[in-house]
N, CA, C and O atoms as a GROMACS GRO file, in nm:
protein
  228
    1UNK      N    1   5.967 -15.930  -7.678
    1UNK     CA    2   6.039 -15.864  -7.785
    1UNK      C    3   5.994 -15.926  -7.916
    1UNK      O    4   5.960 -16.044  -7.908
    2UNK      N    5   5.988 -15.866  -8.037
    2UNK     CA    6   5.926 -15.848  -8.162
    2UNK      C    7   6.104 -15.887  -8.239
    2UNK      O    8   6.204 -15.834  -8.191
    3UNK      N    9   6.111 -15.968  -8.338
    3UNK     CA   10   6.196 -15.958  -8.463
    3UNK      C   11   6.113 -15.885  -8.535
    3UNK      O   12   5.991 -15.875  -8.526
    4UNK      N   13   6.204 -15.823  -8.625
    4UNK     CA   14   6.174 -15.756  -8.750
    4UNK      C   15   6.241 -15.774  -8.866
    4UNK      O   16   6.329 -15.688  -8.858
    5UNK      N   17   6.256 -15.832  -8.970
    5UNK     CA   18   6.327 -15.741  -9.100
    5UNK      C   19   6.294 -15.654  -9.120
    5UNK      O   20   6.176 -15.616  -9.118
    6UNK      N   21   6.416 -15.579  -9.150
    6UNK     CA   22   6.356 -15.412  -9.262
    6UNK      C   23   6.391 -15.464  -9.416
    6UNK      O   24   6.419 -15.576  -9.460
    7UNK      N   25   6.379 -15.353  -9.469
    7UNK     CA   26   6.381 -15.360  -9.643
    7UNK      C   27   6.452 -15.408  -9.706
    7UNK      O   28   6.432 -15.482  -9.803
    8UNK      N   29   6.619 -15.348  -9.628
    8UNK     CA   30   6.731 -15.395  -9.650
    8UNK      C   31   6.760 -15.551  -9.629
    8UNK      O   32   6.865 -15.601  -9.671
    9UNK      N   33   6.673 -15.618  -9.570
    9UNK     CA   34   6.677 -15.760  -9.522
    9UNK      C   35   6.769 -15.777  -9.379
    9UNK      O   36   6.822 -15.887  -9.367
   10UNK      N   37   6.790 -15.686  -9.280
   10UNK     CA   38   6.879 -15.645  -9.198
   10UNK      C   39   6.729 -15.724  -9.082
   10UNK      O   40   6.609 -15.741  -9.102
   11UNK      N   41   6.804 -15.747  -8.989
   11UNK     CA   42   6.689 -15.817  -8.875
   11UNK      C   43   6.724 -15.670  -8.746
   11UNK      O   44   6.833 -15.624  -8.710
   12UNK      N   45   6.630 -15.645  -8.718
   12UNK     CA   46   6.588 -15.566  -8.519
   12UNK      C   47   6.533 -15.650  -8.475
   12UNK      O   48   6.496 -15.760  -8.516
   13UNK      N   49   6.521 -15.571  -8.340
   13UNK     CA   50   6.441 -15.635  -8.259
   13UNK      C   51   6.340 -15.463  -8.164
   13UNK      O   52   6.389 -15.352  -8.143
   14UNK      N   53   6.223 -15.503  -8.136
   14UNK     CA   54   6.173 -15.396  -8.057
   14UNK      C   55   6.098 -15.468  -7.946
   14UNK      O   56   6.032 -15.572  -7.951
   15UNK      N   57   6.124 -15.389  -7.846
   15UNK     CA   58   6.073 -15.424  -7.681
   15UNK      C   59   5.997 -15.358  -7.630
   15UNK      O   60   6.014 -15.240  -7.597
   16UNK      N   61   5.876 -15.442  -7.611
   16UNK     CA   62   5.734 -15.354  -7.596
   16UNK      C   63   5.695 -15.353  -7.505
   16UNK      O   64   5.732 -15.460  -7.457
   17UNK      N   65   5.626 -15.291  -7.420
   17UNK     CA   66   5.566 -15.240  -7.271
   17UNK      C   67   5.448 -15.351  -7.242
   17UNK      O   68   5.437 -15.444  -7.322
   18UNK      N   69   5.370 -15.343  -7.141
   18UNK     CA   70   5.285 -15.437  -7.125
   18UNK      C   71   5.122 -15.395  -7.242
   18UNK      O   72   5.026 -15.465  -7.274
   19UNK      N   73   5.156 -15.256  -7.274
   19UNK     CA   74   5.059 -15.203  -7.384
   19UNK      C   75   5.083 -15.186  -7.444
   19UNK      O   76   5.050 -15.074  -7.483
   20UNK      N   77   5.170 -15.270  -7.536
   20UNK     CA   78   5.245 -15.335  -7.662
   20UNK      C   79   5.315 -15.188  -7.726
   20UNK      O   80   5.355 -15.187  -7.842
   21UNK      N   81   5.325 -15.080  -7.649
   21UNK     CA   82   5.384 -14.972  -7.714
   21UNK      C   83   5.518 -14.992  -7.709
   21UNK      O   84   5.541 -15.052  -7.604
   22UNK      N   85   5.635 -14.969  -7.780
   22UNK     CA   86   5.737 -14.976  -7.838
   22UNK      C   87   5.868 -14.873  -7.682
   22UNK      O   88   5.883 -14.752  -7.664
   23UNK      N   89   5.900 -14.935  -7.644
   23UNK     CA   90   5.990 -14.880  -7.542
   23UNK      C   91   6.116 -14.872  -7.555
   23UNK      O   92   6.179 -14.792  -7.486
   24UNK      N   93   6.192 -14.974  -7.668
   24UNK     CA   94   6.336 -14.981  -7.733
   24UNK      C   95   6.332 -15.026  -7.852
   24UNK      O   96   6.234 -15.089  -7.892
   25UNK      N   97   6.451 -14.999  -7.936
   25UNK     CA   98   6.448 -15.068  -8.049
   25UNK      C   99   6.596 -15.154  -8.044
   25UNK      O  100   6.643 -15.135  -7.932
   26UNK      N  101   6.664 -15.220  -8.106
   26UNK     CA  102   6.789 -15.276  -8.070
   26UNK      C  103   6.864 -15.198  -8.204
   26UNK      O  104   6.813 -15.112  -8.276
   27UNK      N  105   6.949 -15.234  -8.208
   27UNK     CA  106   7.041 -15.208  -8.375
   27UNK      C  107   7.030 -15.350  -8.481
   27UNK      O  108   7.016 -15.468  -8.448
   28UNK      N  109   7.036 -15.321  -8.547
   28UNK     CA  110   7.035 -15.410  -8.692
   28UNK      C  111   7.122 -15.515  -8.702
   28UNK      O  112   7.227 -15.499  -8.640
   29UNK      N  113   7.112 -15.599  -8.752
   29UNK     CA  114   7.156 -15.680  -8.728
   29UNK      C  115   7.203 -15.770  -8.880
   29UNK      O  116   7.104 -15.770  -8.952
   30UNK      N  117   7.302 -15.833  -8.938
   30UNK     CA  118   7.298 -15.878  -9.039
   30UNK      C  119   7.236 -16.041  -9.060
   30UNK      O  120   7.213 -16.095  -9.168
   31UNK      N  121   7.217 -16.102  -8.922
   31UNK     CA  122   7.177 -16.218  -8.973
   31UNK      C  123   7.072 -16.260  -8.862
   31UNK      O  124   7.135 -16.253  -8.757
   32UNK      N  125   6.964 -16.293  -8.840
   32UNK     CA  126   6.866 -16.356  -8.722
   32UNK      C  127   6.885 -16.426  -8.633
   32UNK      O  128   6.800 -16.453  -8.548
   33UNK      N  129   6.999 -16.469  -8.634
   33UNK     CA  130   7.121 -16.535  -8.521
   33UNK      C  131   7.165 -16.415  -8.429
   33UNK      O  132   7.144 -16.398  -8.309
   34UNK      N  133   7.216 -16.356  -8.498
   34UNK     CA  134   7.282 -16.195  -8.423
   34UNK      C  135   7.158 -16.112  -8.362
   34UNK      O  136   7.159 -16.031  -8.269
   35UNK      N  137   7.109 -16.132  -8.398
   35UNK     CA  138   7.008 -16.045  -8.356
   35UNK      C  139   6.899 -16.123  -8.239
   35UNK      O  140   6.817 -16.056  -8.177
   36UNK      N  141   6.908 -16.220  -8.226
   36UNK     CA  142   6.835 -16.328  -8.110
   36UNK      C  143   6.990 -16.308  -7.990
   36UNK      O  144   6.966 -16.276  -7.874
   37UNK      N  145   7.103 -16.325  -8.022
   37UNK     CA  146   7.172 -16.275  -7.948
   37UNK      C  147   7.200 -16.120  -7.903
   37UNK      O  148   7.256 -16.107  -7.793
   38UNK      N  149   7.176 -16.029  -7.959
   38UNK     CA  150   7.140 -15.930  -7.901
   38UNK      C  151   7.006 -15.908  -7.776
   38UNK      O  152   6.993 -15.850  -7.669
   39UNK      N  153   6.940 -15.975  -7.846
   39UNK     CA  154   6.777 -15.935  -7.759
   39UNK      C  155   6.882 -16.066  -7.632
   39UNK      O  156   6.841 -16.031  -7.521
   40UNK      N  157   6.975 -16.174  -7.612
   40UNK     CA  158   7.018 -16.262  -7.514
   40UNK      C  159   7.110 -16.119  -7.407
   40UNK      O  160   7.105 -16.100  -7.285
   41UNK      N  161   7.174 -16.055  -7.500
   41UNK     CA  162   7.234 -15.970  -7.452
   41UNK      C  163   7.158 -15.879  -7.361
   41UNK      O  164   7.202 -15.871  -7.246
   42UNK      N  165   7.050 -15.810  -7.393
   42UNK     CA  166   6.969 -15.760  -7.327
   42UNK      C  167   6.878 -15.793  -7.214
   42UNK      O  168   6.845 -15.705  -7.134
   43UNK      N  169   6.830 -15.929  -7.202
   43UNK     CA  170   6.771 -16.018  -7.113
   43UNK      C  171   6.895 -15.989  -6.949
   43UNK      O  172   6.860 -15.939  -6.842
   44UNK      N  173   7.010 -16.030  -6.979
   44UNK     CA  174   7.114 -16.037  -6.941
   44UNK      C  175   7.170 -15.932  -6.885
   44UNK      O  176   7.184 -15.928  -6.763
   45UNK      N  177   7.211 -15.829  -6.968
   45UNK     CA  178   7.245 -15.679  -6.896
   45UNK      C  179   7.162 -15.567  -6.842
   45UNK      O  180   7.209 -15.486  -6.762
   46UNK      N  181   7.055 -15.562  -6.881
   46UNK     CA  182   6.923 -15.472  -6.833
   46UNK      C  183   6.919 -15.493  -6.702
   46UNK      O  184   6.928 -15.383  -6.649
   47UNK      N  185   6.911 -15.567  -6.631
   47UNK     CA  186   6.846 -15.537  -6.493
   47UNK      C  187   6.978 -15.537  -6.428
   47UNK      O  188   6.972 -15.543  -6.305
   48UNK      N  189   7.092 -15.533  -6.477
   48UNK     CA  190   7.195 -15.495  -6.381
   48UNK      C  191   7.260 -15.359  -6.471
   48UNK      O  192   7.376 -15.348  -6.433
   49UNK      N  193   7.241 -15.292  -6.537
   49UNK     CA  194   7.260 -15.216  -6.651
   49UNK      C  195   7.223 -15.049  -6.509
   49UNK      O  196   7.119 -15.019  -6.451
   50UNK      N  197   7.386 -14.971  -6.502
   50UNK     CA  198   7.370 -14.841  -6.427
   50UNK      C  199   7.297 -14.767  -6.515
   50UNK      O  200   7.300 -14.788  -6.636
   51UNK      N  201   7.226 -14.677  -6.459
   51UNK     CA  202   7.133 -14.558  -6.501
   51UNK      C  203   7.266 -14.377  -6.471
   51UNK      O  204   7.300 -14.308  -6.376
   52UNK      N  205   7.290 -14.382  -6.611
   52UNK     CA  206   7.366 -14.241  -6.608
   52UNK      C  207   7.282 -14.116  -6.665
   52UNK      O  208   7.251 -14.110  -6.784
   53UNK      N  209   7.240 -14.000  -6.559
   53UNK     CA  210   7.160 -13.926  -6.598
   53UNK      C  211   7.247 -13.790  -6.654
   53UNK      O  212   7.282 -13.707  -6.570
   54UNK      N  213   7.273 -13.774  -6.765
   54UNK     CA  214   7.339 -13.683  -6.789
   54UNK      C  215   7.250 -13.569  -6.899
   54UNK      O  216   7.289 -13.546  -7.013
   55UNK      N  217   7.132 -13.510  -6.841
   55UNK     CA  218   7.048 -13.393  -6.859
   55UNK      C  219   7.118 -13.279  -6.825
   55UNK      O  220   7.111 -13.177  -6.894
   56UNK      N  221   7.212 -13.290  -6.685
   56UNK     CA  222   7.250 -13.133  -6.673
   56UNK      C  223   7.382 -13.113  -6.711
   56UNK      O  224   7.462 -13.044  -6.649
   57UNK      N  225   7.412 -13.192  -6.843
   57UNK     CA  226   7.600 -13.170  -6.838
   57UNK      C  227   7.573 -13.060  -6.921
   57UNK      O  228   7.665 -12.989  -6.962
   0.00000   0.00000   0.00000
């Protein structure tokens, strides 16, 4: 995973594939603390994280 600032000075984060293409982005974040805990959050809930397919509602 990639930090980012944007313009606003707001920190993301984006999670890249093994061919560095862009597969998630996180939400914004106000401080680079929050946002290293988000991407902790994600480490964490992703691989136990249910898959809801809701295409045919």
């Amino acid at each position: 995973m990639k930090i980012h600032k944007s313009n606003n000075g707001e920190y993301y984060f984006n999670l890249h594939a093994s061919n560095n293409q862009i597969i998630a982005t996180g939400e914004t974040y106000t401080t680079k603390q929050g946002c290293e805990n988000g991407i902790e959050s994600v480490k964490t809930n992703a691989p136990i994280a249910e898959i809801e397919d809701v295409t045919n509602e």
